[in-house]
MARMITOR-759063 format. One record per residue: residue number from 1; chain; x, y, z of N, C-alpha, C in turn. Coordinates in steps of 0.001 Angstrom, whole numbers, plus 500000, padded with zeros to 6 digits. Each point is the difference from the previous one (the first is absolute). Example, Ala and Ser with C-alpha at 12.3 -4.5 7.8 and 13.67 -1.06 7.14 Angstrom:
% MARMITOR-759063
(pt 1,'A',(513190,494310,507800),(499110,501190,500000),(500900,501200,500000));
(pt 2,'A',(499650,501050,499280),(500820,501190,500060),(499230,501090,500730));
% end
This chain:
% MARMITOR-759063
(pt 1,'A',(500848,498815,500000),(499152,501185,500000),(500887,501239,500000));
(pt 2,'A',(500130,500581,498508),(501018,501165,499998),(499392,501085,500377));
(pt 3,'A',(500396,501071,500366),(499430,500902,500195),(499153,500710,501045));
(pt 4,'A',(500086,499108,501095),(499204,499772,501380),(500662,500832,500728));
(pt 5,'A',(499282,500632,500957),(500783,500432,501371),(498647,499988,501166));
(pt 6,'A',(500514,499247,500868),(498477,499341,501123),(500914,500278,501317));
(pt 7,'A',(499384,501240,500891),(499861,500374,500943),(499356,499938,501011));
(pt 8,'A',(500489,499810,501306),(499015,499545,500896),(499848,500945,501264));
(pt 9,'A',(499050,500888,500768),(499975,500852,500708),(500327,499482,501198));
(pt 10,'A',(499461,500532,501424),(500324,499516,501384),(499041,498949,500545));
(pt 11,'A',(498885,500237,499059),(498373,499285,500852),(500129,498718,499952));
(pt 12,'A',(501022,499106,498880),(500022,498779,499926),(501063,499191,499666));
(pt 13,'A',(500860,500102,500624),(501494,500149,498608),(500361,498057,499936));
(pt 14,'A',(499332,499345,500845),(499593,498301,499812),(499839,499622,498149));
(pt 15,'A',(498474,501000,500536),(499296,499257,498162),(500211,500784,499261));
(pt 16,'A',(501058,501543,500193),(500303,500217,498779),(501320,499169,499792));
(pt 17,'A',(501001,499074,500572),(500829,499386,499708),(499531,498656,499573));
(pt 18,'A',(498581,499609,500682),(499740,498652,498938),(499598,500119,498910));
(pt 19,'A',(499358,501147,499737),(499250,500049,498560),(501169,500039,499026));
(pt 20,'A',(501316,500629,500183),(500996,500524,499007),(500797,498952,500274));
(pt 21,'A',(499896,498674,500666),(500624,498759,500054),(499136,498828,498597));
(pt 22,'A',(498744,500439,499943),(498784,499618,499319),(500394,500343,498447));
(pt 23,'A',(500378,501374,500320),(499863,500644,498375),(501798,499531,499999));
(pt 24,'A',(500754,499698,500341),(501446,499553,499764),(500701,501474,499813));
(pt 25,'A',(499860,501282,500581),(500286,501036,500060),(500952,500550,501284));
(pt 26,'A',(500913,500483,500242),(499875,500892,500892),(499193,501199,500940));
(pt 27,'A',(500227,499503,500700),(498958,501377,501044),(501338,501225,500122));
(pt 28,'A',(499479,500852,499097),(500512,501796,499933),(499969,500286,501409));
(pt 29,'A',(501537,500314,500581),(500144,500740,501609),(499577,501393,499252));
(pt 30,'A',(499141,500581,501381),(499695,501252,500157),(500133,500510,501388));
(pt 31,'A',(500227,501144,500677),(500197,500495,500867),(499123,501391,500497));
(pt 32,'A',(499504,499853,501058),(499153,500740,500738),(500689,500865,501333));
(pt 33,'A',(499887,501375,500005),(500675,500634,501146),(498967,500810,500398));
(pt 34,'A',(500587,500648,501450),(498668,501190,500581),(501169,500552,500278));
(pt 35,'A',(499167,501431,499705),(500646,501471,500565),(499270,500191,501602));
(pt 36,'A',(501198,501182,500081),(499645,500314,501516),(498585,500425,500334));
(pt 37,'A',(499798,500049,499012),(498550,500843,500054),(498951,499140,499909));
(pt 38,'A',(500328,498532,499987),(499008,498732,500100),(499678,499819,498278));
(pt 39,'A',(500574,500520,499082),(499038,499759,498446),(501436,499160,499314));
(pt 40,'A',(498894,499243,499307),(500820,499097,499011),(500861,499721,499074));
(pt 41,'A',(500593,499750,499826),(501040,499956,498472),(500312,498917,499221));
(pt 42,'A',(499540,499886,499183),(499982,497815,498860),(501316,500476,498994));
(pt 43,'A',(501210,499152,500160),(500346,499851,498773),(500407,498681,499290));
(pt 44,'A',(499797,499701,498754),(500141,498874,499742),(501226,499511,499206));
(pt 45,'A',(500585,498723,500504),(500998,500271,499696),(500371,499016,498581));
(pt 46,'A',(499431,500456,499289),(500210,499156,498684),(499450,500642,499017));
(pt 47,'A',(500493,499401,498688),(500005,500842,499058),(498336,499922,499444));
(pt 48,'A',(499160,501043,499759),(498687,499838,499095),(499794,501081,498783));
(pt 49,'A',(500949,500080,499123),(499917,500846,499252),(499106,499024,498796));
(pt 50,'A',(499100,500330,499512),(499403,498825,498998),(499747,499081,500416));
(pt 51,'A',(499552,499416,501044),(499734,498743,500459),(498803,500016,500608));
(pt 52,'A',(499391,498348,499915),(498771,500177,500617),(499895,499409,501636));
(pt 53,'A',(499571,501421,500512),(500337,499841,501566),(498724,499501,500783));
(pt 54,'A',(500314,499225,500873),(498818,499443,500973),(500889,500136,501693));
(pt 55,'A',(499135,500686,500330),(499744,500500,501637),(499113,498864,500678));
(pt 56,'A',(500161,499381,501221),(499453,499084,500654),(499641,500875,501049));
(pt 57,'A',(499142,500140,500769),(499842,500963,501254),(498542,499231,499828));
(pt 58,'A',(499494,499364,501411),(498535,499814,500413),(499893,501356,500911));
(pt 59,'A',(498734,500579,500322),(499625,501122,500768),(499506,499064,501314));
(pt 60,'A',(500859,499878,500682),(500159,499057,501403),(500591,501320,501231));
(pt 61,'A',(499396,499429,501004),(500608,501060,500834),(501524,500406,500434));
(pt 62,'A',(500592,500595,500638),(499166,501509,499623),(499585,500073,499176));
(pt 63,'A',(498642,500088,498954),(499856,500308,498947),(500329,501674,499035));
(pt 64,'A',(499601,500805,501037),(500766,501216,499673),(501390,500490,499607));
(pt 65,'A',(500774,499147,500938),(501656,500426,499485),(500012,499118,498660));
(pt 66,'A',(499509,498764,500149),(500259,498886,498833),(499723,501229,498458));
(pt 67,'A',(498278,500022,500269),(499510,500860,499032),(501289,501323,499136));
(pt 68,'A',(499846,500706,501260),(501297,501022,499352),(501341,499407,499174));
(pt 69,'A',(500818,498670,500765),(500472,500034,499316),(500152,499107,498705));
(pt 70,'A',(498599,499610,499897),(499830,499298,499296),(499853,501833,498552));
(pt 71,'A',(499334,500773,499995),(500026,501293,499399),(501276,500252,500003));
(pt 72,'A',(501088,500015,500552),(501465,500427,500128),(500294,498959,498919));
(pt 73,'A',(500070,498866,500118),(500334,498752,498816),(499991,500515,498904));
(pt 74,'A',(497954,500384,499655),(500003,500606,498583),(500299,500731,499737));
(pt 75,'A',(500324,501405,500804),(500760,500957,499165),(501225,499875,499859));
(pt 76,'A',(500757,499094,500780),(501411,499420,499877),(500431,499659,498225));
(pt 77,'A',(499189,498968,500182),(499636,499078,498508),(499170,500862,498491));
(pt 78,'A',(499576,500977,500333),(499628,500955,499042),(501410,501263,499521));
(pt 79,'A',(500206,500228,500924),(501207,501370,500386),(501399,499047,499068));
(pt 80,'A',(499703,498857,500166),(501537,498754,499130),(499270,499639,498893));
(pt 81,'A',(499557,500583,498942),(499157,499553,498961),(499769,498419,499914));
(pt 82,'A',(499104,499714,501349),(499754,498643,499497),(498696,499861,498708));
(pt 83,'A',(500401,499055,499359),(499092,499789,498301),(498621,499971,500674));
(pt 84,'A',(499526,499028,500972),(498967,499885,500743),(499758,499513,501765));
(pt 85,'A',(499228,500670,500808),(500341,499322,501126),(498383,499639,500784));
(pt 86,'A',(500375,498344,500140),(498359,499882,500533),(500272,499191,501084));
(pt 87,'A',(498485,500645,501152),(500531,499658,501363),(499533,498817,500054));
(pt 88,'A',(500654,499184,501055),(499547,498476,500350),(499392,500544,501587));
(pt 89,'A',(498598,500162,499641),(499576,500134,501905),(499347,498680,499945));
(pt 90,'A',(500282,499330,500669),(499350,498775,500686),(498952,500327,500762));
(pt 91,'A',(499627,500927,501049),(499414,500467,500826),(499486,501552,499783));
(pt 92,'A',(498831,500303,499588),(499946,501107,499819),(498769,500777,501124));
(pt 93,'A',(500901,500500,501185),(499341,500139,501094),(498902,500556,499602));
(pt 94,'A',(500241,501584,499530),(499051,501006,499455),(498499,499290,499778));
(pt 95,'A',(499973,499232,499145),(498975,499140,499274),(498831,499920,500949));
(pt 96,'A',(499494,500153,501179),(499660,500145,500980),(499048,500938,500139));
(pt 97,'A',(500594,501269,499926),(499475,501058,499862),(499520,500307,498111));
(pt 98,'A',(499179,499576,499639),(499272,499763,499137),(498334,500861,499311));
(pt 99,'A',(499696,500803,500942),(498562,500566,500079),(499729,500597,501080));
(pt 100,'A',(499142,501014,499032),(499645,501201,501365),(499084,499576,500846));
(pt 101,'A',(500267,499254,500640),(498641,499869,501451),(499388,500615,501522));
(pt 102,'A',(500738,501359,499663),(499552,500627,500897),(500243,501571,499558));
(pt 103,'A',(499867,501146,500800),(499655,501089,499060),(501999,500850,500336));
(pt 104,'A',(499982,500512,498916),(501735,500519,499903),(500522,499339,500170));
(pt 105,'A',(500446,498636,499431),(500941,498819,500643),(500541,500040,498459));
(pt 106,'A',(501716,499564,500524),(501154,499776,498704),(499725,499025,499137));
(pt 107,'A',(499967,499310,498989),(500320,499189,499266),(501482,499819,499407));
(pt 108,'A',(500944,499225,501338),(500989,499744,499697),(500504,498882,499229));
(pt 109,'A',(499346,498886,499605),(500412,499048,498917),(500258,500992,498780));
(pt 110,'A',(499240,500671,499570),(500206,500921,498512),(501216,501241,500306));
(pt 111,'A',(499813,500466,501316),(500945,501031,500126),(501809,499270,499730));
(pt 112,'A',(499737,499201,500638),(501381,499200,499961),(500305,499357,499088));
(pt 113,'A',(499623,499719,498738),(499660,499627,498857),(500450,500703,499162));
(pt 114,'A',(499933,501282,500273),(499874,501293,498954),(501741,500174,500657));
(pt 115,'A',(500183,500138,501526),(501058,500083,499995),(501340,499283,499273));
(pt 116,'A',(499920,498898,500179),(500946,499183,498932),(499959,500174,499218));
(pt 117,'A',(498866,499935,498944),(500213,500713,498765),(500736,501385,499644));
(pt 118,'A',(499818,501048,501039),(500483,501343,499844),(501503,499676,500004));
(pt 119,'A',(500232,499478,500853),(501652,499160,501126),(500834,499415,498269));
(pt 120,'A',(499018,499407,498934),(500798,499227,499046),(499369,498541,499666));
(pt 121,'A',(499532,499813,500653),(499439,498341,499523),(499175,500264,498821));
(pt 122,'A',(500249,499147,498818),(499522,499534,498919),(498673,498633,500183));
(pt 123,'A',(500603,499608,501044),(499248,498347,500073),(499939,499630,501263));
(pt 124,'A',(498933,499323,500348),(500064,499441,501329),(499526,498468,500159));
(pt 125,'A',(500443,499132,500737),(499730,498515,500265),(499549,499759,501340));
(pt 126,'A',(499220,499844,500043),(499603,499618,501309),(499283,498584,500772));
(pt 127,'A',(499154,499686,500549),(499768,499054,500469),(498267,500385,501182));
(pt 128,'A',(499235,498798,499329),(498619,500199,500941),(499749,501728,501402));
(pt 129,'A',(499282,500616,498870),(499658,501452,500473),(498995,499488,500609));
(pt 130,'A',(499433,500903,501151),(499281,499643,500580),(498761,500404,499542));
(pt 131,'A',(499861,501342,498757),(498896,499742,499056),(500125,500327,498867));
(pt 132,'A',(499117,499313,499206),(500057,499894,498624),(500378,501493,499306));
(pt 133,'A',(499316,501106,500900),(499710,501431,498678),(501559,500599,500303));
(pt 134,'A',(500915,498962,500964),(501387,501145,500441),(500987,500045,498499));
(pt 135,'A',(499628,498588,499438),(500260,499987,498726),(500169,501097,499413));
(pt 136,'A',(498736,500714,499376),(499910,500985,499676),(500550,501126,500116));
(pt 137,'A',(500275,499848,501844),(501192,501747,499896),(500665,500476,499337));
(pt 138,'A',(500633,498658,499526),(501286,500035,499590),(500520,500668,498369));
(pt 139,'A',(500124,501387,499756),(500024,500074,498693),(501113,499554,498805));
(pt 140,'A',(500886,498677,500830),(500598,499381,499238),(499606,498848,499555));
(pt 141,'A',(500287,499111,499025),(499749,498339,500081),(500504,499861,501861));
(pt 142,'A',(498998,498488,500216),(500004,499625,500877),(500067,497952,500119));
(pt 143,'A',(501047,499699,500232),(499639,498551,499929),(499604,499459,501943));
(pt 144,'A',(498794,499808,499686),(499394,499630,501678),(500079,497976,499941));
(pt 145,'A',(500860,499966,500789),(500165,498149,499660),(498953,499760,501548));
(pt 146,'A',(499745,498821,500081),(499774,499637,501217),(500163,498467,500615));
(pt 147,'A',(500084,499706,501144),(500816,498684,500678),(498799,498757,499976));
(pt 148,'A',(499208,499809,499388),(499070,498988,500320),(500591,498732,499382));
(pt 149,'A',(501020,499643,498796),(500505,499011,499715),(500903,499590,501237));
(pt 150,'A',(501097,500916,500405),(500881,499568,500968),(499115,499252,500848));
(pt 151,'A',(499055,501056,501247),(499227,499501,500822),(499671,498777,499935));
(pt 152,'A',(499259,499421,498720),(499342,499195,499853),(500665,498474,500100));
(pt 153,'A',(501354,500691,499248),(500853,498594,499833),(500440,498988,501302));
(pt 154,'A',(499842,501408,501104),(500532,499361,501492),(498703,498666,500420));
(pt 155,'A',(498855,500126,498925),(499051,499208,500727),(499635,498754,499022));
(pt 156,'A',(501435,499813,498726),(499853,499153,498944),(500190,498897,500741));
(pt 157,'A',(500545,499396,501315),(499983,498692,500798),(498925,499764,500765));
(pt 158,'A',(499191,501284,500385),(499145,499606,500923),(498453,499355,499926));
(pt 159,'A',(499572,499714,500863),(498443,499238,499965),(499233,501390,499768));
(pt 160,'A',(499400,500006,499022),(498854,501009,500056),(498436,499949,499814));
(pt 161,'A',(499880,498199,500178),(499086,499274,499956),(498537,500844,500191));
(pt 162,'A',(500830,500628,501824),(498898,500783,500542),(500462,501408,500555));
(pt 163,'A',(500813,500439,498616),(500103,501370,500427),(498815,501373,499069));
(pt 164,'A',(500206,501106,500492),(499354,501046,499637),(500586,501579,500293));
(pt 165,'A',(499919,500819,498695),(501051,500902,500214),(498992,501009,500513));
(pt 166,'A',(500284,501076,501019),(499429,500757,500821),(500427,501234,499764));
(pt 167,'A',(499461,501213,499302),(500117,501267,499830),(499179,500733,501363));
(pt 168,'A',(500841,500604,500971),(499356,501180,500694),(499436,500840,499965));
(pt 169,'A',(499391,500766,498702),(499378,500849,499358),(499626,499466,498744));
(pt 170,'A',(499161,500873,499696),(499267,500133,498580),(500534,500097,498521));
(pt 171,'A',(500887,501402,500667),(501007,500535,499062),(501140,499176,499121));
(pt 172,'A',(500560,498852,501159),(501176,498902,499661),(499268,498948,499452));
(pt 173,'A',(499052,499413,499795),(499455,499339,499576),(500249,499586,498716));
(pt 174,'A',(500196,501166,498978),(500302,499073,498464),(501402,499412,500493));
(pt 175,'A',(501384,500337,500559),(501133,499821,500073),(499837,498330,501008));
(pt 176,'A',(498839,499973,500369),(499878,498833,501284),(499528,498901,499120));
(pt 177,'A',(499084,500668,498870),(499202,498848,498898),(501080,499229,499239));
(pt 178,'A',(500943,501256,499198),(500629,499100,498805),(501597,499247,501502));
(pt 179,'A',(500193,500260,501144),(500783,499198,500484),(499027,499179,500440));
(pt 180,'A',(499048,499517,500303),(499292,498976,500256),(499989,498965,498344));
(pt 181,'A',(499965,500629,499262),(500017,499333,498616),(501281,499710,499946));
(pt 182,'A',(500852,500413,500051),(501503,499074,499792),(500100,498926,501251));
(pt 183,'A',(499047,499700,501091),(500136,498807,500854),(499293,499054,500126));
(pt 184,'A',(498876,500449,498724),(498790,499241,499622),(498991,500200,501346));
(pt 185,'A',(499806,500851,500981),(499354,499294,501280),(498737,501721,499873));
(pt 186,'A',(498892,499717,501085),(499190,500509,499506),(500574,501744,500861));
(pt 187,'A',(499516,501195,499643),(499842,501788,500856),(498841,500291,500657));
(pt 188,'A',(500234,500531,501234),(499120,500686,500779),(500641,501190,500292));
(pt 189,'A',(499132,501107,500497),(500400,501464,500419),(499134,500382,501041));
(pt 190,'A',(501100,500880,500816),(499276,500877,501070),(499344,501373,499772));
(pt 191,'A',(498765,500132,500483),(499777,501344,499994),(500726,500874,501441));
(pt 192,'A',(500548,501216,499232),(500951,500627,500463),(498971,501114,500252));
(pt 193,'A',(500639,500660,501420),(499536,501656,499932),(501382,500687,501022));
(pt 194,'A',(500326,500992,499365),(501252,500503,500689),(499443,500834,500578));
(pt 195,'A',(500842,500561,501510),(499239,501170,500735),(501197,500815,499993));
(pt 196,'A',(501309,499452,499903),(500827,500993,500415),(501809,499246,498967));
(pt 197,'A',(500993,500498,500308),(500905,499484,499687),(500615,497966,500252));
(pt 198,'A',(499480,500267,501744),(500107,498632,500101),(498872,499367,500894));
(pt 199,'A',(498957,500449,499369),(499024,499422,500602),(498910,499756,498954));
(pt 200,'A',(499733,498895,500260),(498990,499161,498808),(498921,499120,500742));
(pt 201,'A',(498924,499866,499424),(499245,499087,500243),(499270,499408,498673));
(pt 202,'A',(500169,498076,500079),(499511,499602,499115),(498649,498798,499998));
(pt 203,'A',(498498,500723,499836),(499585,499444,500787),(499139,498376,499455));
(pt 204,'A',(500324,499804,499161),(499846,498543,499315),(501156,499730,498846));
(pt 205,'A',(500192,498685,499792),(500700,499391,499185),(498891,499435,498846));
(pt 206,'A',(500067,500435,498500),(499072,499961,498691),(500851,498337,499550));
(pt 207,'A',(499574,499164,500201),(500328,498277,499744),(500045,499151,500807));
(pt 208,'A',(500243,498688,499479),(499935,499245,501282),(501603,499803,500269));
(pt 209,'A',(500135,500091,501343),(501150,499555,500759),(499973,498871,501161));
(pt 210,'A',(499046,499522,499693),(499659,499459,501632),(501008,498379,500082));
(pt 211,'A',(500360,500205,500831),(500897,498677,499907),(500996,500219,499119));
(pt 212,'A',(500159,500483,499045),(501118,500086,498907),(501383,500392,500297));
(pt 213,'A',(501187,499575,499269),(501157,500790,500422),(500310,501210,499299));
(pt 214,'A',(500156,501029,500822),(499751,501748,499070),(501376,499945,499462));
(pt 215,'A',(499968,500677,499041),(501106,500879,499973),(499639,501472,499616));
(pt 216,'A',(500424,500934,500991),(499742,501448,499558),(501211,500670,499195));
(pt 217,'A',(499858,500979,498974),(500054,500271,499391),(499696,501454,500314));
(pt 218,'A',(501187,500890,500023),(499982,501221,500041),(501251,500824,498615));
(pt 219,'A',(500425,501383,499967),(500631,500478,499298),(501348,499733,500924));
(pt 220,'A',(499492,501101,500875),(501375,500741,500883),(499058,499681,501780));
(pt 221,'A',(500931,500301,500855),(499928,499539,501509),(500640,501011,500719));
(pt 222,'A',(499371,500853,500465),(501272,501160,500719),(499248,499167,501609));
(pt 223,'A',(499256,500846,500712),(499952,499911,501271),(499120,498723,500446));
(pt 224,'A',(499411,498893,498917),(499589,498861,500190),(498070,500302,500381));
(pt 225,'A',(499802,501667,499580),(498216,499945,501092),(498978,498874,499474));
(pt 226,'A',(500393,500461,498519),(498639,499504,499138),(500226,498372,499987));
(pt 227,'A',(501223,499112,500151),(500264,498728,499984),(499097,499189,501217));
(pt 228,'A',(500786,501234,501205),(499337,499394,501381),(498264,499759,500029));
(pt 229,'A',(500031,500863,499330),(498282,500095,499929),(499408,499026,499431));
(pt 230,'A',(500192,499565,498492),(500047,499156,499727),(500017,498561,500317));
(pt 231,'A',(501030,500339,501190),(500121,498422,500489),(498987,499606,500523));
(pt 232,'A',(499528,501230,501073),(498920,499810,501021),(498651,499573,499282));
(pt 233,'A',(499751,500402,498822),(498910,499669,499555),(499722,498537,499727));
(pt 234,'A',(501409,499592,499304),(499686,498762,499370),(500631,499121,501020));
(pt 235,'A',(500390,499981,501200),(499811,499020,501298),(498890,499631,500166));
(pt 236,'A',(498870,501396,500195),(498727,499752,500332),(499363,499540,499326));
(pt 237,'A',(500299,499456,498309),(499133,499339,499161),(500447,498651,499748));
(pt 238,'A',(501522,499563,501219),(500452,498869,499993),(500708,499427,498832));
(pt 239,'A',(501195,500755,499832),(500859,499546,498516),(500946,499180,500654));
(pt 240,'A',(500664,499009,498912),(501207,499097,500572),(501062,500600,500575));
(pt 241,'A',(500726,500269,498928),(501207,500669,500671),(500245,501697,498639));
(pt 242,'A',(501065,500120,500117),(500176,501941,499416),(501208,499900,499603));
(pt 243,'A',(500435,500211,499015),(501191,501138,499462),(499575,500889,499388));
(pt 244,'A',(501165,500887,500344),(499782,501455,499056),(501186,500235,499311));
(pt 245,'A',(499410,500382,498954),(501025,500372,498753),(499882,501494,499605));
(pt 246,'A',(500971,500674,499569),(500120,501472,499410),(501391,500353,499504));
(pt 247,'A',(499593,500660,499206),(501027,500257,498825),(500781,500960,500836));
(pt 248,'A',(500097,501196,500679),(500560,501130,501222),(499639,499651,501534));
(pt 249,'A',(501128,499080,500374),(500226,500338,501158),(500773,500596,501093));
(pt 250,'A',(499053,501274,500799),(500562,501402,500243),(500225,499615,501295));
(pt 251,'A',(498865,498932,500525),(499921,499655,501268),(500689,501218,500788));
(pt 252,'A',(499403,501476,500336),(500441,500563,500897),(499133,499596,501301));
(pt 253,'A',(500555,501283,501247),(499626,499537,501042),(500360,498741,500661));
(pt 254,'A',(500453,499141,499655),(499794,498479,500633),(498974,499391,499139));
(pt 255,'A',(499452,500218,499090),(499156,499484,499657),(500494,498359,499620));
(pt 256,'A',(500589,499705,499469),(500876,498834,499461),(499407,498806,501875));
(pt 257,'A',(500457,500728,500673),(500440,499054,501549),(498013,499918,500183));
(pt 258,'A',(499573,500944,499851),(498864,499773,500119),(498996,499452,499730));
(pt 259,'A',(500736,499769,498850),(499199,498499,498596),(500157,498884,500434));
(pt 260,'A',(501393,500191,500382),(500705,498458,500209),(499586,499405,501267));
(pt 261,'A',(499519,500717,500532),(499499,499652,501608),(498891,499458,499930));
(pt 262,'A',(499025,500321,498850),(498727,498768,499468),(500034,499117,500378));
(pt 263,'A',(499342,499069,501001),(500488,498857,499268),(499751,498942,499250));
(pt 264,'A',(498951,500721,499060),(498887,499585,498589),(500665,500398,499151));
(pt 265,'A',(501149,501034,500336),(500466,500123,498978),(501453,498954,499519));
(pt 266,'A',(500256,499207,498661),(500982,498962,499997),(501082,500586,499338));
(pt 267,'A',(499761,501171,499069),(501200,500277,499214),(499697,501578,499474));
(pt 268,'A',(500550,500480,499921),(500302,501480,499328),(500890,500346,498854));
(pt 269,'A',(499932,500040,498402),(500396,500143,499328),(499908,501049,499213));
(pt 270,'A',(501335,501233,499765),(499773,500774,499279),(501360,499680,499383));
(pt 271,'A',(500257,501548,498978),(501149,500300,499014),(500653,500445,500421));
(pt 272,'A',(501453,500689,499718),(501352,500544,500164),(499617,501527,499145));
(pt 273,'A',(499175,500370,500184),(499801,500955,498897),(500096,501328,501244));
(pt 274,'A',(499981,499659,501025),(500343,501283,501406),(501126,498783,501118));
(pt 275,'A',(501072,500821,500193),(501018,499167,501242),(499044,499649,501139));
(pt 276,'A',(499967,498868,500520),(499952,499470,501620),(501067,499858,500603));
(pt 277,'A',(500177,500967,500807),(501588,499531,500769),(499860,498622,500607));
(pt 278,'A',(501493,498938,500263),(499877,498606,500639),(499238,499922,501433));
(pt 279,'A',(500211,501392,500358),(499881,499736,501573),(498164,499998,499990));
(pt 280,'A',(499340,500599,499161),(499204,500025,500137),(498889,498792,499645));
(pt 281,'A',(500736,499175,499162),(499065,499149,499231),(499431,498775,501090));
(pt 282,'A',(498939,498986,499689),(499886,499264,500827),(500068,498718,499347));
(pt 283,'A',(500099,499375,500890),(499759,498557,499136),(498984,499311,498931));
(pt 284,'A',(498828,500658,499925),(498716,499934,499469),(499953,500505,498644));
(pt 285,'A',(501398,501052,499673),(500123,500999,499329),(500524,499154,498842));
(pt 286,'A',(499620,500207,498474),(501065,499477,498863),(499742,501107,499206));
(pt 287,'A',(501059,500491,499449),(500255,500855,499411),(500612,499321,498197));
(pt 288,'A',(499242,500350,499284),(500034,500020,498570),(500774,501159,498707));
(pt 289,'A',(500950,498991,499608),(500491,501321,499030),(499454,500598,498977));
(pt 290,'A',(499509,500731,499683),(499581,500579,498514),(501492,500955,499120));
(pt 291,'A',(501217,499661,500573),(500961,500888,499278),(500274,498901,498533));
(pt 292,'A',(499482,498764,499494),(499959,499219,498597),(498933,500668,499355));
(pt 293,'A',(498882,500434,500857),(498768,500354,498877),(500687,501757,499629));
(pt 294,'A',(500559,501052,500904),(500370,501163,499491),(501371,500050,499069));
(pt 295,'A',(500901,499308,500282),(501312,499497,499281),(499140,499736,498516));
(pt 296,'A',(499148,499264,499918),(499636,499360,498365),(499236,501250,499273));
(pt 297,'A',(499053,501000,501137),(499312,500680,499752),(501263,501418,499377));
(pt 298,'A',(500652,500189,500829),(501164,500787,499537),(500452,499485,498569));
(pt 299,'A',(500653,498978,499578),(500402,499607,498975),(499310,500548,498662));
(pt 300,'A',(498834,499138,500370),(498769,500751,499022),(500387,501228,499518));
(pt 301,'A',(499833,500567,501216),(499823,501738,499488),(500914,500574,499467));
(pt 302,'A',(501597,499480,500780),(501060,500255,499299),(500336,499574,498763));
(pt 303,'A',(499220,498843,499203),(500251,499604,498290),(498730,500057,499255));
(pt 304,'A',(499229,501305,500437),(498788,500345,499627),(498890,498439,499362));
(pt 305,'A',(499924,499247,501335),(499249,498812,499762),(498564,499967,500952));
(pt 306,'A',(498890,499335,499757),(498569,500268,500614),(500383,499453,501039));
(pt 307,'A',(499420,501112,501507),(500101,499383,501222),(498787,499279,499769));
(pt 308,'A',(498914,500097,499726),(498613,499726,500599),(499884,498195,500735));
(pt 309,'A',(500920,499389,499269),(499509,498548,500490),(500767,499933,501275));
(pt 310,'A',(500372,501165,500853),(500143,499666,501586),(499423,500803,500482));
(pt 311,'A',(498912,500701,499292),(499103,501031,501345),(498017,499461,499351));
(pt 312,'A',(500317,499531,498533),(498934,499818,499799),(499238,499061,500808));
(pt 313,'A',(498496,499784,500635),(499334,499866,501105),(499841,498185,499427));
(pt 314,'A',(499910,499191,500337),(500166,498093,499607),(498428,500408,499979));
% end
């Protein structure tokens, strides 16, 4: 792959070294400093004059410093005439903030959107947004892949005789259908009502679960509310046993220890697409790579070839 230069920011510097182990590339050193004055400085230390540049940075916490210097990157990589530079966010926190639902409130998925673009990005790659229209912000091409093959594969040994995939909301539901279709086993969903940031109530489960072994099925997992809730419901409707699967796990708070302390719950499986430090993980925990599906997805883009057959929906 001539012509490459693949950079990796602070938020993940793991899977930006597996992915560029994937693509048989080097990972481009770059260097990050602060002034006295607390503000940032990116320089990168490799050559991108004509070349097509890819930035790895997930928006993981801090997400703010990440963010900036993930903007420091692109103007780094613009300011060195790179030919093209498209970001690899794995995690695109912003995505979140999605719609005006209350009166004078930001719409920061698009604001931050617009920023990278202003910053230099041509292209962006990303991975399961948490909604469909964040797509749209984006006034560059956008390749949105998502983890339901990986996921799925972890359950190519298992009995699923009597399993059933479990969406917590309404909203996740198509993403809960077509991964229920790659395990052949039947979907149910919760009705959701949010009251606050981490407070949810969900007050029936839409399928049958009764006796069955769940598996839930979420995007992302920060403080664990809407899972817990979940659980409680479908105890009371008497399910076998539970895993939960999600493509972002943020597990803040403790949330992670708090899952694991279930003890309906048997396994917890997400992606590498945000760091879990060791100390934090639990035994319950398996963590899945998706740096083969962005490595191939990169390739693509870099020998102008169709991503679609790794984001298109099975």
């Amino acid at each position: 792959m001539r012509d490459i230069a693949v950079f990796g920011g602070s938020a993940h510097p793991e899977l930006a070294a597996e992915v560029c182990a994937h693509l048989g590339v080097p990972l481009s050193p770059s260097r990050v400093d602060r002034f006295a004055n607390d503000c940032l400085q990116v320089q990168l230390q490799a050559n991108c004059r004509e070349r097509d540049v890819f930035l790895i940075q997930p928006l993981v916490e801090p997400v703010q410093e990440n963010l900036v210097e993930l903007l420091l990157m692109l103007d780094a990589a613009r300011g060195a005439s790179a030919a093209r530079i498209t970001v690899v966010m794995p995690h695109y926190a912003y995505a979140r903030s999605d719609k005006k639902d209350a009166p004078r409130i930001s719409i920061g998925g698009r604001l931050v959107a617009d920023l990278m673009v202003t910053a230099g990005a041509n292209r962006a790659l990303t991975m399961t947004l948490h909604s469909p229209q964040v797509h749209g912000f984006f006034s560059i091409p956008v390749d949105h892949l998502h983890a339901l093959r990986e996921l799925a594969s972890h359950f190519r040994s298992a009995d699923l005789s009597n399993a059933v995939v479990v969406s917590p909301d309404l909203g996740n539901a198509k993403e809960a259908a077509a991964f229920a279709r790659l395990l052949g086993v039947p979907v149910a969903a919760g009705a959701k009502q949010r009251f606050s940031n981490d407070r949810v109530s969900i007050g029936s489960v839409i399928g049958d679960v009764a006796g069955r072994d769940v598996i839930v099925l979420d995007d992302e997992i920060a403080k664990g509310s809407t899972v817990l809730e979940l659980l409680a419901r479908l105890r009371e409707l008497g399910v076998a046993s539970v895993r939960i699967v999600c493509t972002h796990g943020l597990f803040s708070s403790g949330a992670l220890k708090r899952l694991s302390d279930q003890p309906d719950v048997q396994e917890i499986i997400c992606t590498n697409t945000v760091p879990i430090p060791a100390g934090e993980r639990t035994g319950k925990l398996t963590v899945l790579s998706i740096a083969p599906a962005l490595a191939e997805a990169m390739r693509r883009i870099h020998n102008g070839e169709s991503v679609s057959a790794l984001f298109d929906a099975p």
